[in-house]
VOBA-1610 file (N, C-alpha, C; in pm, whole numbers, padded with zeros to 5 digits, always signed):
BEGIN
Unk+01083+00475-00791Unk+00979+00378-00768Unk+00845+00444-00800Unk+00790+00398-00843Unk+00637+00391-00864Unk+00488+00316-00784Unk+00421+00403-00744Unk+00368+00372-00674Unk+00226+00393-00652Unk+00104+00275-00720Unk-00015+00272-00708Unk-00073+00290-00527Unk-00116+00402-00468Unk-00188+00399-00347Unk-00348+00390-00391Unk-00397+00286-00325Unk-00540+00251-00294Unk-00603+00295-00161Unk-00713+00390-00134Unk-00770+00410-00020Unk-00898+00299-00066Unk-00905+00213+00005Unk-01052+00109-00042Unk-01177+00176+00020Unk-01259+00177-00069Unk-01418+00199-00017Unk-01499+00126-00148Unk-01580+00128-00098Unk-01730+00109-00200Unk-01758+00145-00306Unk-01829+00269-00209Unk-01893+00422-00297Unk-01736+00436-00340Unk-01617+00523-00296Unk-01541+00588-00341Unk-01409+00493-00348Unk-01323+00480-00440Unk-01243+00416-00367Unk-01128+00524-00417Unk-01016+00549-00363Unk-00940+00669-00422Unk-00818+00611-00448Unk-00746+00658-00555Unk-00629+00570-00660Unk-00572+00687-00669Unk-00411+00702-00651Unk-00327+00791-00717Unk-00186+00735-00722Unk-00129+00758-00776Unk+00011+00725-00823Unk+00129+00791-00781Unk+00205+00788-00747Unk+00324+00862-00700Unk+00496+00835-00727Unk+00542+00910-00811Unk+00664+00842-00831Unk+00785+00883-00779Unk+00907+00832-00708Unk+01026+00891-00670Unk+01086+00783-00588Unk+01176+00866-00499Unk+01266+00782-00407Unk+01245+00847-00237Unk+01265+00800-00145Unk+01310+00881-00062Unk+01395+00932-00037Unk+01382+01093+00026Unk+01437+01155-00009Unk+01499+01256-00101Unk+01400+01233-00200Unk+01430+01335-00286Unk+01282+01379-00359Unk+01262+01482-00401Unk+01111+01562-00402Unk+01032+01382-00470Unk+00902+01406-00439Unk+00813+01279-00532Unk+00749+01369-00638Unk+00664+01301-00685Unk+00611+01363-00810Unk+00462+01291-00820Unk+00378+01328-00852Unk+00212+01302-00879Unk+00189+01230-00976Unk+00209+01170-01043Unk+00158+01096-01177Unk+00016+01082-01193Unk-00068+01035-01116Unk-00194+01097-01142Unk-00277+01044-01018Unk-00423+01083-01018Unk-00515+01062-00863Unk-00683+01113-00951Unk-00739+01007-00847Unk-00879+01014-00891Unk-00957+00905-00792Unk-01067+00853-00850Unk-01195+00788-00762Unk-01253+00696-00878Unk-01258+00598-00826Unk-01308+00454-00850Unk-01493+00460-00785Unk-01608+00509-00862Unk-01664+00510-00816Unk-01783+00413-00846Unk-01896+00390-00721Unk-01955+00288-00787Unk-02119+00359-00692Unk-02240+00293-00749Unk-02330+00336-00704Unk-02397+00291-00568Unk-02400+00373-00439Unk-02445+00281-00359Unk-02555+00215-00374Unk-02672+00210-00472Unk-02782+00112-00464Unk-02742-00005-00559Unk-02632-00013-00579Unk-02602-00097-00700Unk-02592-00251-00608Unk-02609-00377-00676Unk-02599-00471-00624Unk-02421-00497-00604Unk-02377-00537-00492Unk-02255-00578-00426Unk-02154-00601-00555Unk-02216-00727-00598Unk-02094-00835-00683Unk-02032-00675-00796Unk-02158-00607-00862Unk-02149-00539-00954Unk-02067-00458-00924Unk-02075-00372-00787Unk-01978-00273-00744Unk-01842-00301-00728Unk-01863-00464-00690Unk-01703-00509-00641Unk-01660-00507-00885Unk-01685-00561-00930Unk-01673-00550-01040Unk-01644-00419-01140Unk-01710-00318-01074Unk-01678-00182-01156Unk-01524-00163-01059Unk-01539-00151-00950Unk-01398-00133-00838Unk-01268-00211-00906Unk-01321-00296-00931Unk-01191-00416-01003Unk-01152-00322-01139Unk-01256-00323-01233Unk-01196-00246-01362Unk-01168-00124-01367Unk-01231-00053-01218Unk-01157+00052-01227Unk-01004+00028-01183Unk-00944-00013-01105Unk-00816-00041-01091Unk-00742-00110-01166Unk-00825-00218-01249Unk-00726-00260-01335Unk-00670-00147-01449Unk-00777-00031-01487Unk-00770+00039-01599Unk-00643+00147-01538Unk-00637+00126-01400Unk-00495+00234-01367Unk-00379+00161-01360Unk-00430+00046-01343Unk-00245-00094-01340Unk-00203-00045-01486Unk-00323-00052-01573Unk-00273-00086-01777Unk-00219+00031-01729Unk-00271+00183-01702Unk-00246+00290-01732Unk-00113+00319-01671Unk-00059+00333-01570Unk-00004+00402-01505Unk+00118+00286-01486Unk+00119+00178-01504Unk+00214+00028-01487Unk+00303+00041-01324Unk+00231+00073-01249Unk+00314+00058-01095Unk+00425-00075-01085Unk+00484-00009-01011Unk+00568-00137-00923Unk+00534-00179-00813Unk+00451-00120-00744Unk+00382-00159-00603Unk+00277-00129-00623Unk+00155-00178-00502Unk+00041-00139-00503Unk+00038-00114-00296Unk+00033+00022-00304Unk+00013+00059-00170Unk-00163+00040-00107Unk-00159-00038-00006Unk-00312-00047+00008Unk-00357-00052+00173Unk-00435+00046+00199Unk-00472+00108+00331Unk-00568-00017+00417Unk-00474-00099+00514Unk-00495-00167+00575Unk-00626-00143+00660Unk-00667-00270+00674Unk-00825-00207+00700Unk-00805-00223+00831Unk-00889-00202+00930Unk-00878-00146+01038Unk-01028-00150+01127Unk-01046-00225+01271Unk-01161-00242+01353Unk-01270-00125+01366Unk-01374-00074+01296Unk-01424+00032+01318Unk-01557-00023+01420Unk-01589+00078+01433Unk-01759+00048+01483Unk-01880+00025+01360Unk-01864+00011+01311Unk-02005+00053+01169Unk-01910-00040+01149Unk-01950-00234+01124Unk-01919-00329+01108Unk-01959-00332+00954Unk-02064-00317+00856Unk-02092-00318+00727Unk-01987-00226+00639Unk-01924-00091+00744Unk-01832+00005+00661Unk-01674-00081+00680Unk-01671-00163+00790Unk-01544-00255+00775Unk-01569-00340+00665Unk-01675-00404+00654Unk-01700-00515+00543Unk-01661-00444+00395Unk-01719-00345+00353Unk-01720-00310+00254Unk-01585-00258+00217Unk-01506-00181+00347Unk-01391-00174+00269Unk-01266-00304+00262Unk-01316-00381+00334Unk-01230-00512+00311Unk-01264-00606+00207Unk-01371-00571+00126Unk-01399-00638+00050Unk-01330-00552-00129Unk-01343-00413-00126Unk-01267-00320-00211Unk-01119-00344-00153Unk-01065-00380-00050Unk-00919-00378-00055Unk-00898-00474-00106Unk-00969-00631-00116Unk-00912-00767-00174Unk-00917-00743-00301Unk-01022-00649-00334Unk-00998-00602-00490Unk-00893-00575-00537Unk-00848-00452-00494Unk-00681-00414-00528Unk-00608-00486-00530Unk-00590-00560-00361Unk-00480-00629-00381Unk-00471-00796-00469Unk-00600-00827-00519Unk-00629-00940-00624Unk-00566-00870-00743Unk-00583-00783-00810Unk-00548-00720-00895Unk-00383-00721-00938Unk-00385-00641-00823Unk-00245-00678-00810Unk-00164-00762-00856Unk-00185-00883-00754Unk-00128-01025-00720Unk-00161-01067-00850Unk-00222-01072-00954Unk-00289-01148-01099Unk-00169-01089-01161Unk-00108-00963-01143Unk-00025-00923-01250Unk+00136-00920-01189Unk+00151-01006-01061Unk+00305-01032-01014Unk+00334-00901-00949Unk+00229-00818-00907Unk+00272-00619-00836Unk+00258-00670-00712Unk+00329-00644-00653Unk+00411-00642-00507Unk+00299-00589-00438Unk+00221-00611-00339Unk+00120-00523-00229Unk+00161-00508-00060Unk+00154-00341-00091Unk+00175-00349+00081Unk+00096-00277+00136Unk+00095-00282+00304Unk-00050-00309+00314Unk-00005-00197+00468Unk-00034-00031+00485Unk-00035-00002+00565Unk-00149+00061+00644Unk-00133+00098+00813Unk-00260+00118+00857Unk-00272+00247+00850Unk-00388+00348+00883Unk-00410+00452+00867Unk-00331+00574+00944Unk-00309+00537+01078Unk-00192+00564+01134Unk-00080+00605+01134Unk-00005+00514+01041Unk+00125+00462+00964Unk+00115+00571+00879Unk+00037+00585+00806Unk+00043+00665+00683Unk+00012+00816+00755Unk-00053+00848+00860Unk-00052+00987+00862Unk+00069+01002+00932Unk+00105+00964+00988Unk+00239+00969+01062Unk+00361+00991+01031Unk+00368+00958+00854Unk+00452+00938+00727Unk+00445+01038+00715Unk+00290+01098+00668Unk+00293+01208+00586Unk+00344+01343+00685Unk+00266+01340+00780Unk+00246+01469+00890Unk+00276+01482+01006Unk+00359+01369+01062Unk+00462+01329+01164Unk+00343+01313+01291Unk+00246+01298+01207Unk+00159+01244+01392Unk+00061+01141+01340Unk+00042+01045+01369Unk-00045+00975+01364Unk-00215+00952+01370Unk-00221+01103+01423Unk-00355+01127+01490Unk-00391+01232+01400Unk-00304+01266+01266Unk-00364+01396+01229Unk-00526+01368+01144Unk-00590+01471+01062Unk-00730+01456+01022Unk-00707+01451+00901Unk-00798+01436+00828Unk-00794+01446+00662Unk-00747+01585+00621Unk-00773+01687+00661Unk-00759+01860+00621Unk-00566+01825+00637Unk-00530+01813+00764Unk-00341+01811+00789Unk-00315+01705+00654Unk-00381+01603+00620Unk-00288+01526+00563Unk-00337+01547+00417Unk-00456+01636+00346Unk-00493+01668+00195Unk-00358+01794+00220Unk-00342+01881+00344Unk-00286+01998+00333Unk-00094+01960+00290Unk-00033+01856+00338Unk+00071+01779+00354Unk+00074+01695+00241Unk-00010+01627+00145Unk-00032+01599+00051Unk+00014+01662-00094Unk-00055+01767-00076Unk-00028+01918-00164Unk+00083+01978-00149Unk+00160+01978-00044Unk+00260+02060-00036Unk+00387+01935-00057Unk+00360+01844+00014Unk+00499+01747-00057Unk+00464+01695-00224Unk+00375+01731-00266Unk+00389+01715-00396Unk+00376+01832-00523Unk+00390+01935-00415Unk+00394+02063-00491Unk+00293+02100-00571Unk+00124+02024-00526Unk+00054+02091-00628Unk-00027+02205-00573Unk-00143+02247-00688Unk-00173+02405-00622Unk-00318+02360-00528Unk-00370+02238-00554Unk-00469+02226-00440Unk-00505+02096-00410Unk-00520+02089-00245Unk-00555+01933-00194Unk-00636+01839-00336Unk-00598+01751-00342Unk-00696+01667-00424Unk-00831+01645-00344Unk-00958+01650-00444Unk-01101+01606-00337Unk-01158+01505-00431Unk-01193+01402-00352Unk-01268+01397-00245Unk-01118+01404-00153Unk-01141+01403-00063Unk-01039+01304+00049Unk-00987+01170+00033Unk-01055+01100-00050Unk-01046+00962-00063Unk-00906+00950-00165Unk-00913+01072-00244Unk-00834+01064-00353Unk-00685+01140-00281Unk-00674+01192-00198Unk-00562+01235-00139Unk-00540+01157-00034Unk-00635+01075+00051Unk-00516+00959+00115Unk-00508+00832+00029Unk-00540+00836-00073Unk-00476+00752-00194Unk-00319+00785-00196Unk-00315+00934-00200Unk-00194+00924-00302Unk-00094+00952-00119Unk-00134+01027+00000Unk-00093+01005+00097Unk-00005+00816+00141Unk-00076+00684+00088Unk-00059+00591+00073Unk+00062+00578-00005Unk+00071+00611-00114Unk+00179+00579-00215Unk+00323+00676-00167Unk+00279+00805-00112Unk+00407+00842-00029Unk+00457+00765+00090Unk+00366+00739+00175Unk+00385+00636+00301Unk+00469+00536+00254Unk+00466+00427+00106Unk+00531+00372+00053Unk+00697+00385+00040Unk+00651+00498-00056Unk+00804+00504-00077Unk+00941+00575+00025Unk+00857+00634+00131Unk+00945+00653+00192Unk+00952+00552+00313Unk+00892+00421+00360Unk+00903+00328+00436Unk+00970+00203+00378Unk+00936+00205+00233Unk+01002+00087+00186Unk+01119+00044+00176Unk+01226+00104+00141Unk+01387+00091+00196Unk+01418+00024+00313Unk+01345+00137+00437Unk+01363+00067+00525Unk+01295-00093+00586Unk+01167-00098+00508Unk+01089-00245+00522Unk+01184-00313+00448Unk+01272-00329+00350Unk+01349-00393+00274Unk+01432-00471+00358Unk+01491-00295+00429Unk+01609-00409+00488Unk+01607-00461+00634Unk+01459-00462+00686Unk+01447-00494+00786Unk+01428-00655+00782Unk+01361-00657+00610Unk+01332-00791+00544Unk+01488-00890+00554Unk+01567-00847+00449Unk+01664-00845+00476Unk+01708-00924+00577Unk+01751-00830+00677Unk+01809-00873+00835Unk+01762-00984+00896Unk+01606-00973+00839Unk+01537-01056+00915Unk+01560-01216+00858Unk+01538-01241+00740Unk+01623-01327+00631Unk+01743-01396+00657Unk+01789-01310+00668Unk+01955-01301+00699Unk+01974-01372+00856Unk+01888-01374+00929Unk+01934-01395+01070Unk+01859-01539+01056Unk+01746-01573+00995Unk+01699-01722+00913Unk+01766-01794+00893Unk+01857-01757+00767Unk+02003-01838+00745Unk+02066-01878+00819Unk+02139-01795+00880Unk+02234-01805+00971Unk+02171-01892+01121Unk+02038-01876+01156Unk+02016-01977+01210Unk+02011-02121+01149Unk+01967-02120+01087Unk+01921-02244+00985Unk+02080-02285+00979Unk+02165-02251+00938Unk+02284-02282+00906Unk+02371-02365+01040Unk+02339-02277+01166Unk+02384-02345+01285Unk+02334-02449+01362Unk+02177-02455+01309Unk+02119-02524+01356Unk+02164-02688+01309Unk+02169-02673+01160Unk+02209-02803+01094Unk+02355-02838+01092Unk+02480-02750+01109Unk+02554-02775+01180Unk+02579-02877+01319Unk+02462-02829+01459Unk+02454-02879+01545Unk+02403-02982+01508Unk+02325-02991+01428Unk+02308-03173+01390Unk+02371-03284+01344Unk+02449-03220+01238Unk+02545-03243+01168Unk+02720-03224+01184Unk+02764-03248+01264Unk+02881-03208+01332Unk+02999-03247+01239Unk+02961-03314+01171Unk+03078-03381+01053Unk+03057-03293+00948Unk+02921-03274+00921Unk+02902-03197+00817Unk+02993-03079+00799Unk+03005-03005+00863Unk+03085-02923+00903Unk+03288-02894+00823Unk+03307-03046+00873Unk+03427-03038+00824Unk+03480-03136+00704Unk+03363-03165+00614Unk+03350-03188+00521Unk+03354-03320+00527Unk+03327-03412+00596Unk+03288-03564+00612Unk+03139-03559+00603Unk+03137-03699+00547Unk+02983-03751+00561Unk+02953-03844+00652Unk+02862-03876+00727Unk+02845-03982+00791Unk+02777-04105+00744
//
């Protein structure tokens, strides 16, 4: 699997790619920053943010787009702004039929570094070492990018088949339900 991670911001937004399975080593395909100017007018920034991601969809052709669920902060303008760079991605996305999932910050350090609470340093340091390269990616933005796209692939299996089950137990209601309505239906009469 292949896997576009988006950290959304403004100023920075950080993009890296990650390819494999769980369970077996991943691999880096590439990581960088979507950057835009903070005095720049809004629409424009949301606009460079867009082509910068679209220019990594052409490039890199993901199957998912991992994207860092935004989350209640205090600094209400730094929530705005990155919810406004995440609809980016995940518009992007959605225009080209790429699957988006959408985890919280939490989730993903928790993935990477088995605690939820760890800092940017544990999870650039955990970053680097599950992907075997020789140094954290910087900014930060650009390593819980690609932190994102691991969170992916090793949760997704199991989101599958939780999907799945969950599906599955739909049916099978649905199925008994119209049964109980249908009591003839059942044994192949019509009413």
């Amino acid at each position: 699997m292949r896997v576009l991670g988006v950290d959304p911001g403004l100023t920075r937004c950080g993009v890296g790619v990650v390819e494999g399975v769980a369970g077996r080593p991943l691999t880096m395909v590439g990581v960088g920053v979507v950057r835009t100017p903070a005095d720049a007018e809004l629409g424009l920034r949301l606009v460079a943010i867009e082509q910068g991601i679209e220019a990594w969809l052409d490039e890199h052709r993901p199957e998912c787009v991992a994207v860092e669920r935004v989350f209640s902060q205090h600094n209400v303008r730094t929530v705005m702004g990155t919810a406004q760079a995440s609809a980016v991605a995940m518009l992007c996305a959605a225009r080209r039929g790429i699957p988006v999932a959408l985890h919280t910050p939490s989730e993903v350090k928790a993935a990477v570094t088995g605690s939820g609470r760890a800092d940017k340093a544990q999870v650039g340091a955990m970053v680097t070492r599950l992907l075997r390269l020789d140094a954290p990616p910087k900014p930060a933005d650009a390593a819980d990018a690609l932190a994102l796209a691991i969170c992916h692939i090793w949760r997704a299996p199991a989101q599958n088949r939780l999907q799945q089950a969950v599906a599955q137990n739909r049916l099978q209601q649905a199925v008994a339900l119209h049964a109980a309505k249908n009591p003839n239906a059942s044994k192949g009469r019509t009413a």
